[in-house]
N, C-alpha and C positions, 0 to 999 in steps of 0.2 A: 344760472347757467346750466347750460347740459354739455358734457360731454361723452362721445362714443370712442374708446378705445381702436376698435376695428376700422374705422376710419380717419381715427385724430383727430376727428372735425370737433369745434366748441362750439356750440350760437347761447349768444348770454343773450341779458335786459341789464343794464344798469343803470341806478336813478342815482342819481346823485344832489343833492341838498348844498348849497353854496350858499354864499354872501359876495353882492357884487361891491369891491374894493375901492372903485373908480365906475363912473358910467363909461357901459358896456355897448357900441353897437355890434361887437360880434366879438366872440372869444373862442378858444383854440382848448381841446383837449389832447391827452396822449395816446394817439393811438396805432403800435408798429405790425404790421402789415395782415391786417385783418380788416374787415369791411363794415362801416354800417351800411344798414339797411334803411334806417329808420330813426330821427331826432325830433323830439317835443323840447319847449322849453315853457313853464309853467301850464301843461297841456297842450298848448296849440303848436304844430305843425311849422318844425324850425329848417330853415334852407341851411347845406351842411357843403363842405366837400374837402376834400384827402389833398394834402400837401404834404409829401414824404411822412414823416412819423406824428406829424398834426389832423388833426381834424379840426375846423372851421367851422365853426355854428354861427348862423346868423340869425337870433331869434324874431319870431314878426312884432316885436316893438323892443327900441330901447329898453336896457337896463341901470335902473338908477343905483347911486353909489350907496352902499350899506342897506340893502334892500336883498330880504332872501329869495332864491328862484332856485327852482325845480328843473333838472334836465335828463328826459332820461332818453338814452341809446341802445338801438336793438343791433347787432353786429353778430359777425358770426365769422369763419374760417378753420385753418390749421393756424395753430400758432408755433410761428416757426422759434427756433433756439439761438438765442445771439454767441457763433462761432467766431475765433478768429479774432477777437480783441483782445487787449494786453489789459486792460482793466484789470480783469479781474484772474490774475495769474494765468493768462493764456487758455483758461479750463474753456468749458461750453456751460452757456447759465442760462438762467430764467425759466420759460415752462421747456421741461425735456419730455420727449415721450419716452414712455417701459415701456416694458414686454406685457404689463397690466393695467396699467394706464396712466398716470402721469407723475413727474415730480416738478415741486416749484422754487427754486432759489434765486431772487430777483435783482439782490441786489448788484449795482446801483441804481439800472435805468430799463427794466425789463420786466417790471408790472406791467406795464404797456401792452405787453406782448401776449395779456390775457385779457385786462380789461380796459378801459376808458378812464383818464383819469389825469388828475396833473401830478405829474412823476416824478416827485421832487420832494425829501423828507421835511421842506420848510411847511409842507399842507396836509397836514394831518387830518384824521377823521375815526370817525369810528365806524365801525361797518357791520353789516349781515349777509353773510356768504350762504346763498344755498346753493346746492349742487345736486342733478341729478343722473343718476351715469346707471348700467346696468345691474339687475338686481343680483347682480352675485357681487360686486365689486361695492365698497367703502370710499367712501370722500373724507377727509380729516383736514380741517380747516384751523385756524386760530379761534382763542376765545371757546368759549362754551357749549357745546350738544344743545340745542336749544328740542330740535326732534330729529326723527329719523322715522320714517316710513316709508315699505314699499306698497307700490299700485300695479300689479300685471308683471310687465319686463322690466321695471323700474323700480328704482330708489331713489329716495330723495333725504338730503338733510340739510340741516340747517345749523349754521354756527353764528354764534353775534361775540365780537370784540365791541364790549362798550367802553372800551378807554381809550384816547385819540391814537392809532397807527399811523406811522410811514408808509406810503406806498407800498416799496420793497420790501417793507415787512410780512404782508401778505401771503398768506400760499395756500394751495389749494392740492392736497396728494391724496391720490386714487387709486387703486387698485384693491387686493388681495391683503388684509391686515389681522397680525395677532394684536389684540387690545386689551393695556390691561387697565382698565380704575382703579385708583385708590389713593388714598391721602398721607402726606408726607408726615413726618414725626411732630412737625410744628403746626398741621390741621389743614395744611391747602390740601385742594385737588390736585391730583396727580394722573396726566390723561396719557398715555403710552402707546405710538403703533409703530410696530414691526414687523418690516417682510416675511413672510412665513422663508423666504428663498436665505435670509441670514443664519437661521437657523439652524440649517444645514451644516453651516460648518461653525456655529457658535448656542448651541441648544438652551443657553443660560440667558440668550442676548435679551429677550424681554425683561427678566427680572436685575440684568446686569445694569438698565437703562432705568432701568423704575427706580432701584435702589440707586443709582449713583445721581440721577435726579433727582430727590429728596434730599440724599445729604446737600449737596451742592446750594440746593434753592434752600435751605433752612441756614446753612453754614453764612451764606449771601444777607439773608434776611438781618442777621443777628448783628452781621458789620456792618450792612449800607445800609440799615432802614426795611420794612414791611414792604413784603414782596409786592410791586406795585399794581399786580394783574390779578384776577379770580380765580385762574389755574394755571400751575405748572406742569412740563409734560416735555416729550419727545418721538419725533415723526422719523425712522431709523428705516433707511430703502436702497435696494442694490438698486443704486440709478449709475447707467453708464450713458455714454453719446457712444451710436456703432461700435457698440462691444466694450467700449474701454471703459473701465472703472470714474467717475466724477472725482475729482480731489479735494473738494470741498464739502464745508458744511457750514449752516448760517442760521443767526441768531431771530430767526422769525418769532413774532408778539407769541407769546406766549408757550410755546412748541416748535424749537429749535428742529431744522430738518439738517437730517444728516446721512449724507448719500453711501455709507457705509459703520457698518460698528467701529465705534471709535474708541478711543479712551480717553478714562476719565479727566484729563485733561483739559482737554476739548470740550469735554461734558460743561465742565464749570469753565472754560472763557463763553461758553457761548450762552448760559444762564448769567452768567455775570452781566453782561451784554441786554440784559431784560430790565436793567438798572440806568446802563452807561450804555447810550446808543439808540435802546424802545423807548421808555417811558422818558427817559431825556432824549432827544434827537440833535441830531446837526441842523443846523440851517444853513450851512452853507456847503459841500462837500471838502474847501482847503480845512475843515476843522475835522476831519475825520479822527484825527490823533484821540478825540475826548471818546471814540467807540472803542477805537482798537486798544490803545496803548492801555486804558482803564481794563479791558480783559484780559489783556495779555498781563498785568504785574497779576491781576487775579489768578490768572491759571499758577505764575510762579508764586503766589501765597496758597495756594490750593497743594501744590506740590512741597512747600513748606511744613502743610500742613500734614503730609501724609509720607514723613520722611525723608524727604530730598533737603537739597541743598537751601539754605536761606535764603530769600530773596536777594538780599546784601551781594552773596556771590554766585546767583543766576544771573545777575546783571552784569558784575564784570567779568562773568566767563563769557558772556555776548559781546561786551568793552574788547578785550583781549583775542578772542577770536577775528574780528573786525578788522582785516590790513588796509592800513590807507598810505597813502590815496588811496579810493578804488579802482578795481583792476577792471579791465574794458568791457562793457558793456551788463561789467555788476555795480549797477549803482548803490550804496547804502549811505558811506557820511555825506556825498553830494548834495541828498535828499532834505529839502526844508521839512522838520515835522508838521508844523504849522500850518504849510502849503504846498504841499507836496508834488503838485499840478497833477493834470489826468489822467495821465500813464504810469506815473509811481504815486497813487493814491492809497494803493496797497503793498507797496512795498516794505517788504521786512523792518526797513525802520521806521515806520511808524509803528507797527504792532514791538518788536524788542527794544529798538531805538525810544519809545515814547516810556515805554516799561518803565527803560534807565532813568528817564527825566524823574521820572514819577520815585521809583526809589531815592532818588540823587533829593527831591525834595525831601520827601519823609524822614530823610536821617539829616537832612537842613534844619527842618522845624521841629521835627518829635513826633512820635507816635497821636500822642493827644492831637494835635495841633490836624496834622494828616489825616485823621482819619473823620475827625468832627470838619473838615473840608471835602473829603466826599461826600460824606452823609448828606451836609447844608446845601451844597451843590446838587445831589439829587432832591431833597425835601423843595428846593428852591425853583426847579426848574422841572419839575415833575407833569408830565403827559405834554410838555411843550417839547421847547428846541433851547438850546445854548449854545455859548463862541468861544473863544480863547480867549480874548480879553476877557470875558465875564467872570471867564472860572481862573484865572490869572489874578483878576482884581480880590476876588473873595478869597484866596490861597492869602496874599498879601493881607487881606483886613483881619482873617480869623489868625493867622499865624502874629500879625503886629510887626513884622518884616519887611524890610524894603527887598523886594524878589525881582524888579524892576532887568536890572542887570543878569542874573541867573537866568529869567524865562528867555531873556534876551538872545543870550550866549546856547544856549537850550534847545532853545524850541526854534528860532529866528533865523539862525546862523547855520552856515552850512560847515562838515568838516568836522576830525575828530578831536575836539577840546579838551585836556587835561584834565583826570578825574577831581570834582573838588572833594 
């Protein structure tokens, strides 16, 4: 893809490599409001057309089931920024335009909104991002610097994640970047960009992101298991929508982007997150709890870890703080963890709320027991996708416990249950 800053405009190519599931006489990719041009499906010349945020391919022959095909689209526009939904805490996501040229935070359903694709963390893949945008400006991608050269007014690079991503995981940020290389204390890469504009009012922020990256992804490595990706890193940008600061920041494959300098907190839920969430995914969005709630007890062991309160009583100061019922129009005990439905997907109680469950187990079973269930869980489910049941069943088999009742009461049931 290329993108020009001075006019927004993207026009990409994307091939994409599939396996047909089922015979195919026409299948649909994601694509929100942006244009192709132009659809092949293994080469030849495929009949296409725009159905709200679908695009329709109809290739010139059947497609047989378990049979690999080629399809690639030439597209091009503005990619506009999804405003105005309650998803994802009211904020504006997916591609935002800067002042220098872009920032990408996708998730849930806003990969779309740059390339071609089925937008759904059940279809993972591994991918090669090159980008070329003006030669003063940087591209920083997921995955690894494969090259980097410019030609006249251009630059071009090139990134490859070769372990299967989610969609949303994806991102692509451009502009004006301090970068720093270099390798954590436990031997990974460690890839660092930051706004030259944070700096301004935090002159440390590069080295503040590098080092607190390193600890984090090595502290991670040691309890869940080897870091599951080639490099660690962080993508750190004054991204606002019309002036206003972004409120978020998200656990993209490999280089967390994050729309302002954060703290270390945040640092490690969202490296935790490269464990519980990337390299494991959802397949289904009601299982959300297995991304959030596994970051969120990390951030409060991370915080454990660096003086604060113990997890034990992070959790019931969130218990305790919590009036119920809840009061009108703050939903929290309402909320099924489990399945939270589409408007409170992200809501507090999954990420604190799931925290609880997650402690409330580990002093059920024991530290042994807890934490050789993450690890098995991640070792088990590693660059795919997992459910609740699954990581439910194996909580119950490696602990030797009937949990049956607890996840029940837990994770199932709505409403504030008496601490066990």
């Amino acid at each position: 893809m290329s993108y020009a800053p001075d006019t927004d405009r993207l026009d990409g190519t994307a091939v994409i490599t599939a396996r047909a599931t089922q015979d195919l006489s026409r299948f649909d990719l994601d694509l929100q409001n942006l244009e192709a041009s132009a659809v092949t499906v293994n080469g030849l010349p495929a009949t296409f057309a725009h159905s709200g945020q679908e695009l329709q391919i109809t290739p010139p022959h059947g497609l047989r089931k378990g049979g690999l095909f080629i399809t690639t689209v030439r597209y091009g526009g503005v990619p506009k920024t999804i405003v105005g939904s309650p998803v994802v805490f009211g904020s504006p996501y997916g591609f935002l335009h800067t002042p220098d040229g872009a920032f990408v935070g996708a998730e849930p359903n806003a990969a779309s909104t740059w390339y071609p694709s089925n937008d759904h963390p059940s279809d993972k893949a591994a991918f090669t991002i090159r980008v070329t945008v003006p030669k003063d400006l940087k591209a920083v991608s997921n995955g690894v610097l494969v090259s980097e050269r410019t030609a006249g007014e251009s630059s071009t690079f090139v990134w490859n994640q070769r372990q299967p991503m989610a969609t949303y995981l994806a991102t692509v940020d451009i502009g004006k970047w301090d970068v720093s290389r270099s390798t954590t204390p436990g031997g990974l890469p460690n890839y660092v960009a930051v706004d030259p504009t944070l700096l301004q009012a935090q002159p440390d922020a590069v080295k503040f992101f590098t080092d607190t990256t390193a600890e984090a992804t090595d502290l991670w490595s040691k309890l869940y298991g080897k870091f599951p990706f080639d490099t660690t890193g962080a993508i750190a940008d004054d991204a606002r929508y019309q002036g206003r600061p972004l409120g978020f920041s998200l656990e993209t494959q490999t280089k967390p982007v994050y729309s302002a300098v954060r703290d270390t907190s945040t640092i490690a839920h969202e490296l935790a997150h490269q464990w519980f969430g990337d390299s494991v995914s959802v397949a289904r969005w009601k299982d959300i709890w297995l991304n959030e709630s596994f970051a969120t007890w990390t951030e409060y062991y991370w915080n454990e870890k660096h003086g604060g309160q113990t997890v034990h009583d992070q959790v019931r100061a969130v218990y305790n703080a919590r009036p119920y019922p809840d009061a009108a129009g703050r939903p929290y005990w309402s909320v099924v963890i489990a399945d939270p439905q589409r408007d409170t997907m992200f809501n507090p109680r999954v990420y604190s709320g799931g925290a609880m469950v997650l402690q409330f187990l580990r002093e059920k079973i024991g530290d042994e027991a807890f934490f050789k269930t993450l690890r098995t869980w991640h070792a088990e489910h590693q660059y795919g996708n997992g459910n609740t049941e699954q990581f439910t069943a194996l909580a119950q088999k490696v602990s030797g416990q009937d949990l049956s009742g607890f996840f029940q009461t837990w994770l199932h049931t709505p409403g504030k249950h008496p601490l066990p």
